[in-house]
VEXDREN-2710 file (C-alpha; in Angstrom, 1 decimal):
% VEXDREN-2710
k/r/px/py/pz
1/UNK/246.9/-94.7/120.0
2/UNK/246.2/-93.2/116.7
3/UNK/246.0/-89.2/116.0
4/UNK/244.9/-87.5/113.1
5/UNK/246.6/-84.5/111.7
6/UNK/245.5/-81.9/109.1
7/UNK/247.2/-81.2/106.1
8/UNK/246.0/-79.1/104.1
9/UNK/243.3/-81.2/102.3
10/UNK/245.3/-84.6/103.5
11/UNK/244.5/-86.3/106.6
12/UNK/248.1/-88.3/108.4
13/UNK/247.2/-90.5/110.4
14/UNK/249.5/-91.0/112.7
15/UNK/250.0/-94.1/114.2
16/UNK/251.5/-95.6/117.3
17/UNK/252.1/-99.2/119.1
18/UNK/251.4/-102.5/117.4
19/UNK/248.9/-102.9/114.2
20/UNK/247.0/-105.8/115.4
21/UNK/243.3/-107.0/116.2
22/UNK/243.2/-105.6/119.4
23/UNK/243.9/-102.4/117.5
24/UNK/241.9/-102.6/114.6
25/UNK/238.4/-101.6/115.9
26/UNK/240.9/-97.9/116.5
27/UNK/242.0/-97.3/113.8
28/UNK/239.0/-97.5/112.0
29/UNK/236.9/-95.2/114.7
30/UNK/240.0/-93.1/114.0
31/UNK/239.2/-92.7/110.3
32/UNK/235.6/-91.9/110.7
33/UNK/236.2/-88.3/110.4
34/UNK/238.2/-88.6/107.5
35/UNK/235.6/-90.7/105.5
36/UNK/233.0/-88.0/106.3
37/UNK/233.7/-86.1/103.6
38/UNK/234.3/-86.1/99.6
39/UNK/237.1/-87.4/98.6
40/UNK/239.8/-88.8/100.9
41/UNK/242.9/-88.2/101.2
42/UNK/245.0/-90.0/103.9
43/UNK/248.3/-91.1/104.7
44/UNK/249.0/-93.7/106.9
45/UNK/252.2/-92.7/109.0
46/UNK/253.8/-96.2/109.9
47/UNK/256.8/-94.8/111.7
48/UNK/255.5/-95.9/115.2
49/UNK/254.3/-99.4/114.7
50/UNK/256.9/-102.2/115.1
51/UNK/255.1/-104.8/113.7
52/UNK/251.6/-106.1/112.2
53/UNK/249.7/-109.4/111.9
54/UNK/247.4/-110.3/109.6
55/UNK/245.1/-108.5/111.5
56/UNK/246.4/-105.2/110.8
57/UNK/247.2/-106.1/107.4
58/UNK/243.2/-107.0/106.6
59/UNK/242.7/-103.4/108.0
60/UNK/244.7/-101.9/105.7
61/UNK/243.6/-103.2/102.5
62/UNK/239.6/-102.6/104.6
63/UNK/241.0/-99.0/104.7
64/UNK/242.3/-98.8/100.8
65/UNK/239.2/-100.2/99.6
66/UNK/236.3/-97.9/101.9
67/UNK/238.4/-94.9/100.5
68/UNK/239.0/-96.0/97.0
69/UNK/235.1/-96.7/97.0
70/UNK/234.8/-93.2/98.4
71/UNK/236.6/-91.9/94.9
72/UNK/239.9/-91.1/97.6
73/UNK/243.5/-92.4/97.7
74/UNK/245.5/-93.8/100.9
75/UNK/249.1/-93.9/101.2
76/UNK/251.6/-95.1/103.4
77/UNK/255.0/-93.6/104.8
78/UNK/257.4/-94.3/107.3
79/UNK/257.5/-98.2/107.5
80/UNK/260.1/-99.6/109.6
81/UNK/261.9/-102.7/108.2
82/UNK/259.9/-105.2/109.5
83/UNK/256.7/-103.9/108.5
84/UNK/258.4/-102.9/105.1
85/UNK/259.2/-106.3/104.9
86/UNK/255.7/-108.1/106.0
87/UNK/254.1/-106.2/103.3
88/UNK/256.6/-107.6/100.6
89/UNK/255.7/-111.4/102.1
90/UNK/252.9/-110.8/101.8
91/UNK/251.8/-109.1/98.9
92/UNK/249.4/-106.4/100.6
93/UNK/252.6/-103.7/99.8
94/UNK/251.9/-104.2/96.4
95/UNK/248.8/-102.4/96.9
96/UNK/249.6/-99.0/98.7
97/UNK/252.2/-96.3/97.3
98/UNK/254.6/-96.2/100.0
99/UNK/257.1/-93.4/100.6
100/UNK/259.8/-93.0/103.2
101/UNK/258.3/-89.8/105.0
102/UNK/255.0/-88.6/105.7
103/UNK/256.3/-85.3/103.9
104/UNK/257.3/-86.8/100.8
105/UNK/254.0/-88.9/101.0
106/UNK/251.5/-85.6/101.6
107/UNK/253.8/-83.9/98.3
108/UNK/252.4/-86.3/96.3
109/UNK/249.0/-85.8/96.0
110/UNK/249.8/-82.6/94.3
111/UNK/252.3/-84.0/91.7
END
């Protein structure tokens, strides 16, 4: 459900299918690897989940603050509307740099 792609020194995750509890307990086993080391970085790639519940959005903010602890930096790209739009509700967007591709999202580490 969710792969994990080298780049350079940033980790996309890539993920796929619904962001919601029965999905949660994945993506974090997912980001294991990622967490092993130094200083984080990872971007979330949002382009295959269609929606999230509350759920999924505790999981991201979990996520932001294990790799902020860690002295890393998350980020998210490709969020379709609706998921766009549940993180405006609800706040949690507020909390994550989002960009509109996983390129433009990697590129900016380095800026």
């Amino acid at each position: 459900m969710f792969q994990v792609e080298s780049q350079g020194a940033v980790d996309v995750v890539n993920l796929q299918g619904p962001l919601v509890a029965d999905s949660v307990a994945d993506l974090e086993a997912t980001l294991e690897s990622s967490l092993s080391g130094g200083q984080p970085m990872v971007v979330l790639n949002l382009t295959g989940v269609p929606l999230m519940d509350s759920a999924g959005l505790d999981a991201l903010l979990d996520v932001r603050d294990r790799i902020t602890h860690l002295g890393g930096t998350v980020k998210i790209s490709g969020l379709t509307p609706l998921c766009e739009e549940v993180l405006r509700i609800t706040g949690v967007g507020s909390h994550f740099e989002c960009h509109s591709g996983t390129k433009a999202a990697v590129g900016s580490f380095v800026q």
